[in-house]
C-alpha positions in Angstrom: 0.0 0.0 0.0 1.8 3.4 -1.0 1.4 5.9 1.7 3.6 8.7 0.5 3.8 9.5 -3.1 5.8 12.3 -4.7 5.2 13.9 -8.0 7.6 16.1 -9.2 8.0 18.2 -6.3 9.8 21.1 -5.9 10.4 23.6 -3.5 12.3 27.0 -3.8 13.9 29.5 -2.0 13.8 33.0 -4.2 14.5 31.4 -7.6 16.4 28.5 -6.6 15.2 25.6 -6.3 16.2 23.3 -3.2 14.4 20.6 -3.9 14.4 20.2 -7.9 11.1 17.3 -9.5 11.5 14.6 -7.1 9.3 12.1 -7.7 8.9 8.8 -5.9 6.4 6.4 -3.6 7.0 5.0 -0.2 5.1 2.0 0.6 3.9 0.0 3.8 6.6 -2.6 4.9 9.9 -0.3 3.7 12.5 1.1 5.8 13.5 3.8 3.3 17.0 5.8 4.3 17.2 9.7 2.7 20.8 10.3 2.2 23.2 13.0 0.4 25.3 15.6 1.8 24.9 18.9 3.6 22.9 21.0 1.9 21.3 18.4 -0.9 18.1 19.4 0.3 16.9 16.7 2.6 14.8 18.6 5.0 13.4 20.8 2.9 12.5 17.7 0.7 10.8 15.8 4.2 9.1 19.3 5.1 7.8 19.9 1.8 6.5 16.3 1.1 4.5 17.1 4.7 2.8 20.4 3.8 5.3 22.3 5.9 6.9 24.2 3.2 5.3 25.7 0.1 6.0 23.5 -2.6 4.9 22.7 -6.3 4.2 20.0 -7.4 2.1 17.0 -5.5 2.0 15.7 -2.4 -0.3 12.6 -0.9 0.9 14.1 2.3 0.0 17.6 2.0 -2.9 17.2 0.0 -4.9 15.6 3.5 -6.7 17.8 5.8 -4.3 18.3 8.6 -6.4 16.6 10.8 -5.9 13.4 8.9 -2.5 14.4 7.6 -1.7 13.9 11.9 -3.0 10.3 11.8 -1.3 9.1 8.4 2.3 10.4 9.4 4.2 10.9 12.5 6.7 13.7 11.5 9.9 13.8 13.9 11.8 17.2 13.1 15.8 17.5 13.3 15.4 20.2 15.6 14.9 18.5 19.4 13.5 21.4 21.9 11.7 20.2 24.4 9.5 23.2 25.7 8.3 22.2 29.0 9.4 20.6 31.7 6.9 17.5 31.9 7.2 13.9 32.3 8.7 11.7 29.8 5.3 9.8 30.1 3.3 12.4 29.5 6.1 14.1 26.6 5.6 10.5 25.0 1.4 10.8 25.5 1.5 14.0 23.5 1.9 11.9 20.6 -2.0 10.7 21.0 -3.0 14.2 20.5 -3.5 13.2 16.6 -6.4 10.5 17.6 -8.0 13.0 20.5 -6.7 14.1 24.0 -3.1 13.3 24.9 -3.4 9.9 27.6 -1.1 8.8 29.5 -2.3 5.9 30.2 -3.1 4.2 26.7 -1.0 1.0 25.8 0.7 2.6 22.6 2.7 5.1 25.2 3.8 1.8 27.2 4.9 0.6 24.0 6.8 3.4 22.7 8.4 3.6 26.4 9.3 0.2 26.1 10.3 0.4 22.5 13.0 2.7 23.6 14.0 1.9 26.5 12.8 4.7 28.9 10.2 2.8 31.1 12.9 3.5 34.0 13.0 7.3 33.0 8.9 7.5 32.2 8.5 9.4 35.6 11.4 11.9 34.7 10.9 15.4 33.8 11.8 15.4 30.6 14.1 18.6 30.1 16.3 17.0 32.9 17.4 13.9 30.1 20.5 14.0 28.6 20.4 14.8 25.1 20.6 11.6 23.6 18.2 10.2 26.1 15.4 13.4 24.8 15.8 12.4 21.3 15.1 8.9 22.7 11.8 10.6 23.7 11.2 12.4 20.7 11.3 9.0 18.9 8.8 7.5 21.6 6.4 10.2 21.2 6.5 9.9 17.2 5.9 5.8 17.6 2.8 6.8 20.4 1.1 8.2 16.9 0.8 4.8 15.5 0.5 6.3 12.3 0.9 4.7 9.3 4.1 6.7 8.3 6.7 7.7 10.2 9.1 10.6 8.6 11.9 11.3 10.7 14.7 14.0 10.1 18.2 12.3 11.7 16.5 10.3 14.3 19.6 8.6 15.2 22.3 11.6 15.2 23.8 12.2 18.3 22.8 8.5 19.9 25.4 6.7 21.5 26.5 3.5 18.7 24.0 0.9 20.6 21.3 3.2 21.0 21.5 4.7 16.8 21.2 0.6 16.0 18.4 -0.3 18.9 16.7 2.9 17.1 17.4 1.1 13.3 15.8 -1.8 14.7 12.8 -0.7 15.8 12.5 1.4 12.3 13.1 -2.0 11.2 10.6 -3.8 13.3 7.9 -1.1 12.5 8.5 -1.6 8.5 8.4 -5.1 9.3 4.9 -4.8 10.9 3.6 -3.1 7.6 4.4 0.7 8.6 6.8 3.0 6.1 9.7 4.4 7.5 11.6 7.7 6.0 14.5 8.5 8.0 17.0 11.4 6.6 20.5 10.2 7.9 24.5 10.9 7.2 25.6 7.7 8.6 26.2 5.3 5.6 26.8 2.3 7.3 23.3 2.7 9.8 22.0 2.9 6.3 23.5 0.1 4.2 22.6 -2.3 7.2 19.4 -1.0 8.0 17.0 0.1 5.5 15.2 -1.5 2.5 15.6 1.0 0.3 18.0 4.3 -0.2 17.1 7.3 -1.8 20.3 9.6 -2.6 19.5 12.9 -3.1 22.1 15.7 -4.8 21.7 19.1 -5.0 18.0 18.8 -5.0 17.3 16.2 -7.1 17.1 12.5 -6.6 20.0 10.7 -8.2 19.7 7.3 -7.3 16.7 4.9 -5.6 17.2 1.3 -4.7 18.8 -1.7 -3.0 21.9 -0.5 -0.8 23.9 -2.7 -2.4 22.9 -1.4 -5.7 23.2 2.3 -4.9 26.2 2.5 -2.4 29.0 1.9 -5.5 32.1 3.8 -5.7 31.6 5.9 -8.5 28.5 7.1 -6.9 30.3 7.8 -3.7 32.8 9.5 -5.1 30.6 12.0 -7.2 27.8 12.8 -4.6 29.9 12.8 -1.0 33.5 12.7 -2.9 34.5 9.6 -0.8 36.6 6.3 -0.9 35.1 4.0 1.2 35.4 0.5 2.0 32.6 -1.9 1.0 32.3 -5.5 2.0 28.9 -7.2 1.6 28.6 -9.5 5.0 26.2 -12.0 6.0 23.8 -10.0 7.4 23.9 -6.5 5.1 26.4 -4.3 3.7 29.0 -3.0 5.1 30.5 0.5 3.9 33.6 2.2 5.9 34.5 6.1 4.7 38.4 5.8 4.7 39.1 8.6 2.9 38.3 11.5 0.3 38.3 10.9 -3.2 40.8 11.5 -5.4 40.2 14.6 -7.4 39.5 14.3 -11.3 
């Protein structure tokens, strides 16, 4: 079932255009990682495709009521503020606000605590975590949605290593179930490993789509994040190791 589809969308700032006719589909059951490098356009892309940003082009996304737009996509923003200074519990409850009033006490909160690992913290204000453990929180509150879609701008950056792969595999366990999963990240290797699908995106536009295997090559590499890296394709998923900049042409 496609729950996100694209159509040539593009989104400018004055006469340029950040995002440049991307066009694509994400469907239940993929864990789809949005890569490229500073400044491809990668937000802008995510907040567009949501109705954020003014954009041309189509969006499924930002053609819903916002009302419904709430229960088909849980949208976890880059930016990590957390406001005031309430519980975890009830920080990871605000994420019910899409299906009514916030509750605290509904089992999709005590799975999202679970999920990530903050039962012991639930009864802890929230803006006394450590960073890592409130974008822990942030991720909790997105999966206490139980939307359909989860878009989610560098969920993982800044996580200790175990806690960036417990956070893939939950992604992964959520795609698994039947949700779709867009996660914006740098980390090449989280990505190789983890998701289904990669979508490369380069000054705006989308260069590549596909299999990790298939889309993490040199050359490609080497002309969109001008890299060597080191890639070895293990028993359980890909493995790519930056080791050093490319060679100029």
């Amino acid at each position: 079932m496609t729950l996100l589809a694209l159509d040539r969308l593009t989104v400018r700032r004055g006469d340029c255009p950040v995002v440049d006719g991307v066009t694509l589909d994400i469907a239940g059951g993929e864990l789809v990682g949005l890569i490229g490098p500073n400044g491809a356009g990668k937000t802008t892309l995510l907040r567009g495709a949501l109705g954020l940003l003014p954009a041309a082009g189509f969006s499924s996304l930002a053609a819903l009521p916002a009302a419904a737009r709430a229960r088909h996509a849980a949208w976890l923003p880059q930016n990590r503020e957390i406001a005031w200074p309430v519980t975890v519990r009830d920080l990871v409850a605000l994420g019910r606000i899409a299906h009514g009033a916030p509750d605290p006490d509904h089992p999709a909160v005590d799975r999202a605590l679970a999920e990530m690992g903050l039962v012991p913290l639930a009864g802890r204000r929230a803006t006394e975590l450590s960073g890592g453990e409130q974008a822990r929180a942030l991720i909790a509150r997105a999966l206490a949605q139980e939307a359909p879609l989860v878009i989610a701008d560098e969920p993982v950056a800044g996580l200790d290593p175990a806690a960036q792969i417990a956070t893939m595999q939950v992604f992964g366990g959520l795609a698994r179930s039947g949700r779709g999963i867009l996660v914006s990240m740098h980390d090449l290797g989280l990505a190789a490993r983890h998701c289904t699908r990669i979508l490369v995106l380069h000054r705006g536009r989308l260069v590549a789509d596909g299999a990790p295997a298939d889309v993490l090559a040199p050359a490609l590499l080497a002309a969109v994040f001008g890299i060597r890296a080191h890639l070895e394709q293990a028993a359980d998923g890909l493995v790519v190791q930056p080791v050093a900049l490319a060679e100029a042409p």
